[in-house]
C-alpha positions, 0 to 999 in steps of 0.5 A: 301250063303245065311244067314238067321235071325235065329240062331242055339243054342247049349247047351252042358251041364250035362245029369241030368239037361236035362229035368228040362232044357227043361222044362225051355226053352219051358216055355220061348218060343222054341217050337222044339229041338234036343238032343243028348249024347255027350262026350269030355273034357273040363274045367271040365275033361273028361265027357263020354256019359254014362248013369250017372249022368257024361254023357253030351248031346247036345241040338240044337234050332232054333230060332229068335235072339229075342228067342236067346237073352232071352235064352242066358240071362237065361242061364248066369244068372240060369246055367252057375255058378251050372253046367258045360255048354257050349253055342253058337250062330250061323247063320242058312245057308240056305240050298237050297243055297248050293244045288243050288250052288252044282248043279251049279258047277257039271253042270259046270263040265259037260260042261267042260268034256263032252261038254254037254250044260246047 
């Protein structure tokens, strides 16, 4: 598999920080994201996917480590002592390595039981 340079991030965070959060974030330079409700426990207890000022979403950006880095700093030093929060930092798979790799073992598969030729 194949890892690229970008980075996935992932807030989980309070609902009512949502937009002012995002409105943040474009400013330091994402230019897409991804939300959705999310409910769990934590730390903080139980926090539900209500329409309430308890709901928490799940924010996803795809970024440089360059991007990454500054919103990981922001983030420490704005958020993380007022609010409940929870951030990571991933690697990117790339995708079309993994299909490649799928198609490779069912061909293989093929061979194996059918007798059939690549």
């Amino acid at each position: 598999m194949i890892i690229s340079d970008e980075k996935i991030l992932t807030i989980i965070t309070e609902s009512l920080i949502e937009e002012k959060l995002i409105g943040e974030l474009k400013k330091i330079g994402i230019t897409g994201y991804t939300v959705e409700d999310v409910r769990g426990e934590g730390k903080k207890g139980f926090r539900g996917s209500d329409w309430d000022q308890t709901s928490n979403v799940r924010i996803q950006i795809v970024c440089d480590e360059e991007l990454a880095i500054k919103i990981s700093e922001y983030l420490r030093k704005n958020y993380f002592e007022k609010y409940a929060m929870f951030f990571k930092k991933t690697n990117v798979c790339n995708y079309a390595s993994i299909f490649s790799l799928r198609n490779i073992f069912w061909n293989s598969l093929l061979v194996l039981f059918f007798q059939l030729p690549l």
